[in-house]
N, C-alpha and C positions, 0 to 999 in steps of 0.2 A: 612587072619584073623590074626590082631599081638597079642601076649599073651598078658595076663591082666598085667598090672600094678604091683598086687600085689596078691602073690597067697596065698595057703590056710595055709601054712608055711611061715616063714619068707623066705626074698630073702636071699642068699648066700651074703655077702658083707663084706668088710672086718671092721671088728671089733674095728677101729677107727671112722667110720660114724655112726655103731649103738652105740658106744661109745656117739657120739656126739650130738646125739638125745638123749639118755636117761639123758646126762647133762644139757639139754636146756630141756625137762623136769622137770627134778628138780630144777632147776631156774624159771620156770614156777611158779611149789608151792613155795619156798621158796619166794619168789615177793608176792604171797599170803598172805602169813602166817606170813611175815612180817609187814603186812598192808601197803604194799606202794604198793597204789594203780593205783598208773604211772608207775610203773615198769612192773606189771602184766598188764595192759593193750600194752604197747608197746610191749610184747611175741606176738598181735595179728596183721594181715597184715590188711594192712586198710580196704578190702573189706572181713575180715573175719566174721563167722557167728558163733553165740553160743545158742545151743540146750537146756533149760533147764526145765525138766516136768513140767508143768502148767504157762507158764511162757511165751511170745510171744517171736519169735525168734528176736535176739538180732544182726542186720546186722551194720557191721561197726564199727571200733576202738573205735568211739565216744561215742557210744552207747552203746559196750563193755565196755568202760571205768565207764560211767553214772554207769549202773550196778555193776560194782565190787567197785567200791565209795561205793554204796549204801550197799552192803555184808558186808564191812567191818567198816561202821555207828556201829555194831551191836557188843559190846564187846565181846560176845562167841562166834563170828564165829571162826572156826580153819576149814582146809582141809587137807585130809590126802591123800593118796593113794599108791596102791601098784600095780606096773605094772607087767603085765602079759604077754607081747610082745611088742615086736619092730620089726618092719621091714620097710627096709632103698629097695627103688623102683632100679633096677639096673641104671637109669638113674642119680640117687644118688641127684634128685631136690625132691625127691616127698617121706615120710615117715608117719610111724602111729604108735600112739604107742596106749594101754588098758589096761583096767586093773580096778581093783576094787579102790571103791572110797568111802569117808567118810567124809560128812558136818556136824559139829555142827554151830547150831544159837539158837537164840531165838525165842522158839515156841508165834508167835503173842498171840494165845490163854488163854496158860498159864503162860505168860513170864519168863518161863524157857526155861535153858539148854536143847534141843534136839539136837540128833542125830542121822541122816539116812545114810545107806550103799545104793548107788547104783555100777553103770559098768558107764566106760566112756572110749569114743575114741577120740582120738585126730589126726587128718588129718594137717600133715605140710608140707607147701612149703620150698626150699632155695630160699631165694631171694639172688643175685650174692655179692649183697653191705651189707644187711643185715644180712644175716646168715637164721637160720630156724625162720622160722614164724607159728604159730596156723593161719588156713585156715579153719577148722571146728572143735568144738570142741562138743560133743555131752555126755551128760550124760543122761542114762536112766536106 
């Protein structure tokens, strides 16, 4: 039986790869929050998938991309977050990071400014040419 992938603490790794994930992180939202919505889309691997409550699951860049287009149509979107772990897999291809998370948009409703906290996880690959990739990204 080989150990899991990743255990219930972060893996031991040296502090330049969890470095390196929490920077492609923050490039993650900053691409966000920038509104360039081609930037944030290419953070995802092309067969990546995105989680997000009431919402059908989002497979693929393209589709990814379609989506975050569509988030960023909306003048008040902003994301926020504040991570809460990193842990880089000792094979050093396979990382996740969590942590608490905060979407403003406009409530359809009453087309106002809303804003809801949830958690979110993020599951990343290294690809060899590309660097890390978003592979799953899950808020709930």
């Amino acid at each position: 039986m080989t150990a899991p992938v990743f255990a219930d603490t972060p893996v031991q790794t040296n502090s330049s790869d969890e470095q390196a994930v929490l920077a492609f992180e923050a490039a993650v939202m900053s691409s966000y929050n920038r509104g360039d919505a081609a930037a944030a889309a290419n953070h995802y691997a092309t067969d990546a998938l995105v989680y997000i409550p009431g919402q059908p699951t989002k497979v693929g860049r393209n589709a990814i991309a379609a989506n975050i287009a569509r988030f960023m149509q909306d003048a008040n979107f902003k994301l926020g977050y504040k991570n809460d772990l990193v842990s880089v897999a000792a094979s050093n291809d396979l990382a996740r990071t969590r942590g608490k998370l905060e979407v403003t948009y406009t409530d359809p409703q009453t087309r106002s400014a809303r804003t809801i906290t949830s958690n979110y996880l993020l599951v990343l690959r290294r690809d060899p040419k590309d660097g890390w990739q978003v592979v799953e990204d899950i808020s709930f």
